[in-house]
C-alpha positions as CSV (number, residue, x, y, z in Angstrom):
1,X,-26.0,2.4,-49.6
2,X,-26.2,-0.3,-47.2
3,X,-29.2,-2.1,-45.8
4,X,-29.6,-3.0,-42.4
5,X,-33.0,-4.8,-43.0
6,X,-33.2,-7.9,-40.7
7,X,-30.1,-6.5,-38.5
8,X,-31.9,-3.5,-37.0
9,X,-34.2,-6.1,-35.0
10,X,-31.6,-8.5,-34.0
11,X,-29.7,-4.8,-32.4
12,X,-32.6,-4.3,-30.8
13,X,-33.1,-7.5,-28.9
14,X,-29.6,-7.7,-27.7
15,X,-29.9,-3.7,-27.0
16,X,-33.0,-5.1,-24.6
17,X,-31.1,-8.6,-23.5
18,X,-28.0,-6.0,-22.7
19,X,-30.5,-4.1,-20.3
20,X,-32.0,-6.9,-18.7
21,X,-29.2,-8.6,-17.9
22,X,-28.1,-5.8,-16.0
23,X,-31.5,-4.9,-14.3
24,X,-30.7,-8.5,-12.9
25,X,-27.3,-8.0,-12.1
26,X,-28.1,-4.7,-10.4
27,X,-30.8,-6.8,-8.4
28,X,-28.0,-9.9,-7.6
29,X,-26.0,-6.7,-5.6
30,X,-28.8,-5.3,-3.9
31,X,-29.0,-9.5,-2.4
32,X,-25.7,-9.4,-1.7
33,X,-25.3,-6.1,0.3
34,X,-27.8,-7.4,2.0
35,X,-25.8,-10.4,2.9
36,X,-23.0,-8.2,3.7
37,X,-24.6,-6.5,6.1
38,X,-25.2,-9.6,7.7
39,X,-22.1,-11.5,7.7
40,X,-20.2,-8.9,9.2
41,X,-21.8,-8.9,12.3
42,X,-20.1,-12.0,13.4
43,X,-16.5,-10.8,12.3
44,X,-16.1,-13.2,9.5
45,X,-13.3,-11.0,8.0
46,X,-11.0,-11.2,11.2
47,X,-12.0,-15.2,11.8
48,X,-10.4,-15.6,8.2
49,X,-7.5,-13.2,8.7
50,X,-8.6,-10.1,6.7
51,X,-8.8,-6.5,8.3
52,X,-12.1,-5.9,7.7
53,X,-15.3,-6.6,5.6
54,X,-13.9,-5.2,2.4
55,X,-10.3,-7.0,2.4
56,X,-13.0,-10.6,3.1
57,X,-14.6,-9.3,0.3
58,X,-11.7,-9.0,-2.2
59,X,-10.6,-12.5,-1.2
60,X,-12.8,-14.6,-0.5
61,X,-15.8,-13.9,-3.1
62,X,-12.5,-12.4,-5.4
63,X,-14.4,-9.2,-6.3
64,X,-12.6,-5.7,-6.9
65,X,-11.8,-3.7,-4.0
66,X,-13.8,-1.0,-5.3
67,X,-16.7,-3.2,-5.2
68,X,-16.3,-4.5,-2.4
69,X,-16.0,-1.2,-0.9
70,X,-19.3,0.1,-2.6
71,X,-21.1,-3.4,-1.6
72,X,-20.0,-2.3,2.6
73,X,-21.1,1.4,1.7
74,X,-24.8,-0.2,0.6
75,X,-24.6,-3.1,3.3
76,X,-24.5,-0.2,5.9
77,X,-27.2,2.2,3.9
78,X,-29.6,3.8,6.3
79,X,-31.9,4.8,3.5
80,X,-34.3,2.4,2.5
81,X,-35.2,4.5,-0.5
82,X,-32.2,3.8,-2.6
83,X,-31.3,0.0,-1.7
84,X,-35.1,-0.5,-2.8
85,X,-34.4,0.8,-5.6
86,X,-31.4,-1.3,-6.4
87,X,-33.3,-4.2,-5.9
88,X,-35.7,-3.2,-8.4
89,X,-32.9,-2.9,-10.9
90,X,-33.5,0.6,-11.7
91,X,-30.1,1.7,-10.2
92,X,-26.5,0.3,-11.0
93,X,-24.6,-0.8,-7.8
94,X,-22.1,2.5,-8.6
95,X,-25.0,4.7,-8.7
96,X,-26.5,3.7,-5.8
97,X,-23.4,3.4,-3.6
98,X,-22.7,7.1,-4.7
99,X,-26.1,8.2,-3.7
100,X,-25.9,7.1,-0.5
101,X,-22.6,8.3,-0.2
102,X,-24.3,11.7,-1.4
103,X,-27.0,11.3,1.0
104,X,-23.9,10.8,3.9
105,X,-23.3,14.0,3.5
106,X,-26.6,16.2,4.1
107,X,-28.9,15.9,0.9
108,X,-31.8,13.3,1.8
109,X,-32.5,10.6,-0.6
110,X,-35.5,11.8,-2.1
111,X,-32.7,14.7,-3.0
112,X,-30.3,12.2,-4.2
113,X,-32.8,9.8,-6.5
114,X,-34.4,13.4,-8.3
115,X,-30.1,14.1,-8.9
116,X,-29.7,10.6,-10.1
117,X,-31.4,10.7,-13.3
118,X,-29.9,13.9,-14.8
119,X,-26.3,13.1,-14.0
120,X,-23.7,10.8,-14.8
121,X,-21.3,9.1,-12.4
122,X,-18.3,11.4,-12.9
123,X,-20.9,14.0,-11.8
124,X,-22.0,12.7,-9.0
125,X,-18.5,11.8,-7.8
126,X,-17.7,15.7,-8.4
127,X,-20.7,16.6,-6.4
128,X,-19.2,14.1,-3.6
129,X,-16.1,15.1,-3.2
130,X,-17.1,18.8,-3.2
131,X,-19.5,18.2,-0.3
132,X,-17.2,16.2,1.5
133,X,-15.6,17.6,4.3
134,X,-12.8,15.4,5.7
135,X,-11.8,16.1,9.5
136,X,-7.9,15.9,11.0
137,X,-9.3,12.9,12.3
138,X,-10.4,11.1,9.3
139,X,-7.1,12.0,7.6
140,X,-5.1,10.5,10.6
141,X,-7.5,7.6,10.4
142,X,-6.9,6.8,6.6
143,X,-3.6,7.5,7.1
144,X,-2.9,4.7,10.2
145,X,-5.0,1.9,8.4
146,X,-2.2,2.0,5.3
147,X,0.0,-1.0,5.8
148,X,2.4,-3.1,4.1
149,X,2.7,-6.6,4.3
150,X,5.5,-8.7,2.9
């Protein structure tokens, strides 16, 4: 049989390290939303070229798309609730982009945070694109802002 001794409590402080580090990564994107939300006021994506926010955001701070996306969805948050709790680190930045995304579309965010805890994030993607309803208009919309550039 074989011992794990001494190796149980080295686990457990990088199991903790592993947490903490994200608490404080979770807290870094709550800071930069935030910054977000105040850069692109004064169109700092079209006085560098880029079509918006979340193209600046992919080059200029070279970040995912995705994440750039979700840092715009939580720049423009209405709710207090959940960008609080992102900067406490109790909530990833996917989680709380998808909450607010949630909360978008008619459950409030005392609704969404109670959800949070008891699913994961393919659920709550499920749950958002269920309650989604997407207009003639917004498919014309996300259709005309496809380009290609050679």
């Amino acid at each position: 049989m074989f011992e794990w001794s001494g190796e149980v409590d080295q686990i457990d402080r990088w199991e903790e390290k592993l947490s903490a580090n994200q608490t404080e990564i979770n807290r870094l994107y709550a800071e930069q939303a935030e910054l977000v939300g105040r850069l692109d006021p004064h169109q700092i994506a079209w006085a560098s070229g880029d079509r918006n926010v979340t193209d600046w955001l992919s080059s200029v701070p070279d970040i995912s798309h995705q994440t750039a996306r979700r840092l715009r969805t939580l720049a423009y948050a209405t709710d207090s609730q959940i960008k609080t709790e992102l900067g406490k680190g109790a909530l990833s930045m996917d989680r709380a982009a998808l909450l607010v995304e949630l909360s978008q579309t008619g459950l409030s965010p005392a609704e969404c945070l109670s959800l949070s805890p008891d699913y994961s994030l393919g659920k709550l993607h499920g749950m958002l694109e269920k309650r989604r309803r997407v207009s003639g208009e917004d498919s014309r919309t996300q259709y005309s802002d496809r380009y290609l550039v050679i």
